[in-house]
TORVONU-891084 format. One line per field, with one value per residue: residue in three letters; x, z, y of N, C-alpha, C in turn. Coordinates in steps of 0.2 Angstrom, whole numbers. Atoms other than C-alpha are relative to their C-alpha. Layout:
dopa = c(ALA | ...) .
nX = c(X | ...) .
nZ = c(Z | ...) .
nY = c(Y | ...) .
caX = c(X | ...) .
caZ = c(Z | ...) .
caY = c(Y | ...) .
cX = c(X | ...) .
cZ = c(Z | ...) .
cY = c(Y | ...) .
END
This chain:
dopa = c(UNK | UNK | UNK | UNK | UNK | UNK | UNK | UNK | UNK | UNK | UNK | UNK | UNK | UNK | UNK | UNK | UNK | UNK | UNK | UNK | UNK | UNK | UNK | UNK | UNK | UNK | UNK | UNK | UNK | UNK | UNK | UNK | UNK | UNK | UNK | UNK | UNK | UNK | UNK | UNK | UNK | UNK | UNK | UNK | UNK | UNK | UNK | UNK | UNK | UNK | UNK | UNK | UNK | UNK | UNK | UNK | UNK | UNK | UNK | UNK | UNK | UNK | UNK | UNK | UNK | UNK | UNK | UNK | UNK | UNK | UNK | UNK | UNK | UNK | UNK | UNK | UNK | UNK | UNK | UNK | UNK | UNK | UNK | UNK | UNK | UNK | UNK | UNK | UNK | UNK | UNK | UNK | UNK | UNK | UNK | UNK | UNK) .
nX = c(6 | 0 | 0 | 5 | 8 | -2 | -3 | 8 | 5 | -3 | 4 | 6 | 2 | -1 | 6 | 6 | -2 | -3 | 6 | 3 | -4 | 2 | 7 | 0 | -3 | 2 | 5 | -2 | 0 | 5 | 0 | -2 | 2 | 7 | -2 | -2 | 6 | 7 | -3 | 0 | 6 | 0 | -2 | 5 | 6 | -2 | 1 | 6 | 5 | 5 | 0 | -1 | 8 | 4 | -3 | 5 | -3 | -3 | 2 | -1 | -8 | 1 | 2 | -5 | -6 | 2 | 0 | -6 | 0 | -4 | -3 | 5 | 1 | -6 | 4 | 5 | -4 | -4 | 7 | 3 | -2 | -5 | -8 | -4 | -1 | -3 | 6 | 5 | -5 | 1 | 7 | 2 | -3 | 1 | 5 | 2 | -3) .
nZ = c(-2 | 3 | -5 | -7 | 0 | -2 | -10 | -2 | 1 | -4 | -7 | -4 | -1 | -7 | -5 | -1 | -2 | -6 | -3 | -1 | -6 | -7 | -2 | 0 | -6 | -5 | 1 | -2 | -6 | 0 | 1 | -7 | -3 | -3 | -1 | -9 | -4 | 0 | -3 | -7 | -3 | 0 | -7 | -5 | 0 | -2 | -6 | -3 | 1 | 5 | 7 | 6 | 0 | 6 | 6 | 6 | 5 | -4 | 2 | 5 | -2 | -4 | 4 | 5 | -4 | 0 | 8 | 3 | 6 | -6 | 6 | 1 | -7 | -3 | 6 | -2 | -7 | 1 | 4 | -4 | -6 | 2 | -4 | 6 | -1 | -7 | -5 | 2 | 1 | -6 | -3 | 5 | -2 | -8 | 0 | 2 | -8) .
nY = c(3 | 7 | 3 | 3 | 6 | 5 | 0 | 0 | 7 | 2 | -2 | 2 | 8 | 0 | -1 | 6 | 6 | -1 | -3 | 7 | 5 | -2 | 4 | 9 | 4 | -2 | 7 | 6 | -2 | -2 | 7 | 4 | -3 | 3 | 7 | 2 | 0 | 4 | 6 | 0 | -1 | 7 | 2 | -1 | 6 | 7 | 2 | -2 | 6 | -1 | -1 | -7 | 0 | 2 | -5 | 1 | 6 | 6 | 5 | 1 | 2 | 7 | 6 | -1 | 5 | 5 | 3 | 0 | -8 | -6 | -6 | -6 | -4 | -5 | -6 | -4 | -5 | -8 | -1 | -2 | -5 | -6 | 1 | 3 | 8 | 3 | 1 | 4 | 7 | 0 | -1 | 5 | 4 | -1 | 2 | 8 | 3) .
caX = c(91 | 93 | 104 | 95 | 79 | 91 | 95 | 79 | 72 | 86 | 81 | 65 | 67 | 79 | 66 | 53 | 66 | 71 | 51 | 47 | 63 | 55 | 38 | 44 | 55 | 42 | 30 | 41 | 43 | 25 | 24 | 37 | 29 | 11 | 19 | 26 | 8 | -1 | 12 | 10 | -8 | -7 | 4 | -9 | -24 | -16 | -11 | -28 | -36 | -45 | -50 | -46 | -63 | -71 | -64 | -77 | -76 | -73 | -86 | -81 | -62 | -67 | -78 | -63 | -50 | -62 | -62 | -42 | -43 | -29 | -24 | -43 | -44 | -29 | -39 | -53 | -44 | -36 | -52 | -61 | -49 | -37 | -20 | -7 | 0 | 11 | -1 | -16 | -5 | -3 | -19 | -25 | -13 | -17 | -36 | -31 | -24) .
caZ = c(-135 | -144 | -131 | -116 | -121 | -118 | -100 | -97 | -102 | -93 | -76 | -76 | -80 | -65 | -54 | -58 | -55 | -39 | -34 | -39 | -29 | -14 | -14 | -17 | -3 | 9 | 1 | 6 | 21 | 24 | 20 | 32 | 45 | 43 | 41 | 59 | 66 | 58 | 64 | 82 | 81 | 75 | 91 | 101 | 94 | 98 | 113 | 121 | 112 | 99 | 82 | 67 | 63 | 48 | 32 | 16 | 5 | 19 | 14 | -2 | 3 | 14 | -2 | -14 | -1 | 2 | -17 | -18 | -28 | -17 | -33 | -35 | -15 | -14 | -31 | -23 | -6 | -14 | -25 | -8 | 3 | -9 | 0 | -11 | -16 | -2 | 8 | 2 | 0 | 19 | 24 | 13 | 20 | 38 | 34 | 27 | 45) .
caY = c(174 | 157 | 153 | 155 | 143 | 129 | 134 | 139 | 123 | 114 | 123 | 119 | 100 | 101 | 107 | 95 | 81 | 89 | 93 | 74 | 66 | 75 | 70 | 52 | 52 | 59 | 46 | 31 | 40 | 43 | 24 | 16 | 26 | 19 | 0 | 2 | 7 | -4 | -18 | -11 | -10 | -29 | -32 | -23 | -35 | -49 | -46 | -39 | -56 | -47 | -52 | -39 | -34 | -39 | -28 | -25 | -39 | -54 | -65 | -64 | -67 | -82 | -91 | -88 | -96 | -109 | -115 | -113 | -96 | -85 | -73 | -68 | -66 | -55 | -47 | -43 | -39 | -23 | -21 | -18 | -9 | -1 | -9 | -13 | -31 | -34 | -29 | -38 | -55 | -54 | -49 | -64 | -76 | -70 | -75 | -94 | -98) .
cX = c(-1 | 3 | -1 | -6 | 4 | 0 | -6 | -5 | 4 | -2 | -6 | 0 | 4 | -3 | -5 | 3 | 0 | -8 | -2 | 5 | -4 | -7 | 0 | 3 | -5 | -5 | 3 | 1 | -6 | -3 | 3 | -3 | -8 | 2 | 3 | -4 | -4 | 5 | -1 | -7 | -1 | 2 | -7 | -7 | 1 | 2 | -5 | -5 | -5 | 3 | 2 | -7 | 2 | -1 | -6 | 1 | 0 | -3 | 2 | 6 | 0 | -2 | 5 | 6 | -3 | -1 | 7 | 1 | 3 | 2 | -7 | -3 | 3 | -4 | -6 | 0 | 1 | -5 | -2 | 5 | 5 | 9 | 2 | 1 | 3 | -4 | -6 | 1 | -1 | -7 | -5 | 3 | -3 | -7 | -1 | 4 | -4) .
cZ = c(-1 | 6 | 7 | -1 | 1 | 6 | 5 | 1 | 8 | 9 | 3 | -1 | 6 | 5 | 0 | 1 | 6 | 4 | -1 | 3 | 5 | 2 | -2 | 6 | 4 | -1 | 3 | 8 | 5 | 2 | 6 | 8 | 2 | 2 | 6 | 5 | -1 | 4 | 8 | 2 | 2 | 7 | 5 | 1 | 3 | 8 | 7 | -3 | -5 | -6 | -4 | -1 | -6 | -5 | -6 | -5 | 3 | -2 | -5 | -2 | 1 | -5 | -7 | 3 | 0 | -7 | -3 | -3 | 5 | -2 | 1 | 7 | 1 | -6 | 5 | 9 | -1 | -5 | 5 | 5 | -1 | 4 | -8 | -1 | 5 | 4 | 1 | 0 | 9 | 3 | -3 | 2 | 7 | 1 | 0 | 5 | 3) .
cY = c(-8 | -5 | -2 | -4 | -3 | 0 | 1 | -7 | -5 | 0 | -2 | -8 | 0 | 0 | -3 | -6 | 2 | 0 | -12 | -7 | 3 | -1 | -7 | -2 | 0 | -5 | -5 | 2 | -3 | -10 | -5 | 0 | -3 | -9 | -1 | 2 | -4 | -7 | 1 | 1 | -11 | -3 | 2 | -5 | -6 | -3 | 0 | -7 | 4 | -1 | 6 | -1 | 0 | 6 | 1 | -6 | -7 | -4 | -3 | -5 | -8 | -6 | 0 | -4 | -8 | -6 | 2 | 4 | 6 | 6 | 2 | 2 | 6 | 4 | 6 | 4 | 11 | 4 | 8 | 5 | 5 | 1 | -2 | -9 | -3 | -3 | -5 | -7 | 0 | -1 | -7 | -7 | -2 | -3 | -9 | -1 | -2) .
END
């Protein structure tokens, strides 16, 4: 009996590595997948002449760039819309053009 607890444990630590590699791959997956629609929506705006519409937070965005404060823009970028840093850095960049 002694010797089976180890194996047992063993087992199932394997299993929840195996369970948490696979819903990380299908996350990055999940991931690469939205970043090449949002990039083909971007093409699409741009080529049809439309603005991106106006996200929650803009104004806020706009009076934080215009006072040289582009960390507490991208802050409050990801605040309001819950992208990541990347993302929010971009988005934040693409506003100071």
């Amino acid at each position: 009996m002694d010797s089976v607890l180890p194996v047992v444990i063993t087992l199932l630590a394997l299993a929840a590595v195996m369970l948490i590699s696979a819903t990380d791959r299908r996350a990055r997956t999940l991931e690469r997948r939205l970043q090449r629609l949002e990039g083909k929506v971007d093409l699409l705006l741009a080529h049809a002449g439309i603005a991106e519409p106006e996200g929650p937070g803009a104004a806020e965005i706009d009076s934080l760039l215009a006072q040289g404060k582009k960390i507490q823009a991208i802050k409050v970028h990801r605040e309001t819309t819950g992208s990541g840093l990347a993302e929010a850095k971009e988005a934040v960049e693409r506003r100071m053009r």
